[in-house]
N, C-alpha and C positions, 0 to 999 in steps of 0.2 A: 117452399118456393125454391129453395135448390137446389131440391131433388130432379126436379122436373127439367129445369135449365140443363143440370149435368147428364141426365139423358141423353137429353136430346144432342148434345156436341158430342156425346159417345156414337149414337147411333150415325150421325152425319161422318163422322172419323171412319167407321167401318162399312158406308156407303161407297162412299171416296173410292178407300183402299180397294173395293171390291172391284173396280172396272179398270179396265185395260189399258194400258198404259202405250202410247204408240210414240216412237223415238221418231224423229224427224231429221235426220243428217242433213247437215248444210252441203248444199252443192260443192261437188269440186270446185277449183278456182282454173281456169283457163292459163295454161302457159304459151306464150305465144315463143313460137325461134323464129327469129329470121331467118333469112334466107342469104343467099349470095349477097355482096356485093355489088352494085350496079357499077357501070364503066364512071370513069374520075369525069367530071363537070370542064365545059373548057375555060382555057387559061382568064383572068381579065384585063380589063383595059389598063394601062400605065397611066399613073395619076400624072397630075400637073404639078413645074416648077413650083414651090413654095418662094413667095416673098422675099428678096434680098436684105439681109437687116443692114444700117447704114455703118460706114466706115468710121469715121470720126476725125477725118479728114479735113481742112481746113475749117478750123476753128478758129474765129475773131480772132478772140481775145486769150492768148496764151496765160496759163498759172505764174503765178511769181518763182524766184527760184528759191530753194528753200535754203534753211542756216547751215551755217560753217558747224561743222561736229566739231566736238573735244579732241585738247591733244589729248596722245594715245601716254600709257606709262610710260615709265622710264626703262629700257631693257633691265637685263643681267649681266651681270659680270664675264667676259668672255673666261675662255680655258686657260692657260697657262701653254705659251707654245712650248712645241719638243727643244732639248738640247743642242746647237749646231756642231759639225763634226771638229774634231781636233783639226790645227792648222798645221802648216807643211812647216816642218824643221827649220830652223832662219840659218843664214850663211856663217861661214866661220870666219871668225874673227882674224885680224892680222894679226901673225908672231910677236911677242913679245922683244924687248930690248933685251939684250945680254948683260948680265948682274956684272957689279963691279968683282975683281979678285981682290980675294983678301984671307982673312981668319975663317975658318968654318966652326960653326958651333954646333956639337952634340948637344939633344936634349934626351937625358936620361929617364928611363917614369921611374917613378918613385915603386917600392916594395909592396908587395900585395899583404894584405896582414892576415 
């Protein structure tokens, strides 16, 4: 019994194969171009004002005022100002009295050693 089976899918195999095989091309596809441009559309209508939003403009009842901030630190130490210029020469004094006369005394130095 499969002998007969194997045959027969032989023979049907080279039935097949024996006939003409016909290819079928799918159609081209259609490319469409445009064409020109048509003239520009005219202009539209100008819309309408939009709604005014409200001001905030008298309000009953005003906020409270708010707190006192912190004191701020304490700075830094300033620079050390520049030196001011030297002063003007002061006057000269009045002559002295005239010594009494008398004895004169040399003072001698002493020897260099």
């Amino acid at each position: 019994m499969k002998y007969p089976l194997l045959l027969a899918a032989l023979a049907g195999t080279l039935v097949l194969s024996a006939c003409e095989r016909t290819v079928v091309a799918p159609p081209a596809a259609v490319v469409t171009v445009p064409g020109p441009a048509g003239p520009a559309g005219a202009t539209g209508a100008t819309g309408t004002d939009g709604a005014k939003g409200a001001t905030g403009a008298g309000v009953g009842i005003p906020g409270p005022t708010g707190a006192t901030g912190a004191t701020g630190a304490t700075g830094s130490t300033g620079y050390e100002g520049a030196t001011g210029a030297t002063g003007a020469t002061g006057a000269t004094g009045n002559t002295g009295r005239t010594g009494q006369t008398g004895d004169t005394v040399v003072i001698v130095p002493a020897p260099a050693r």
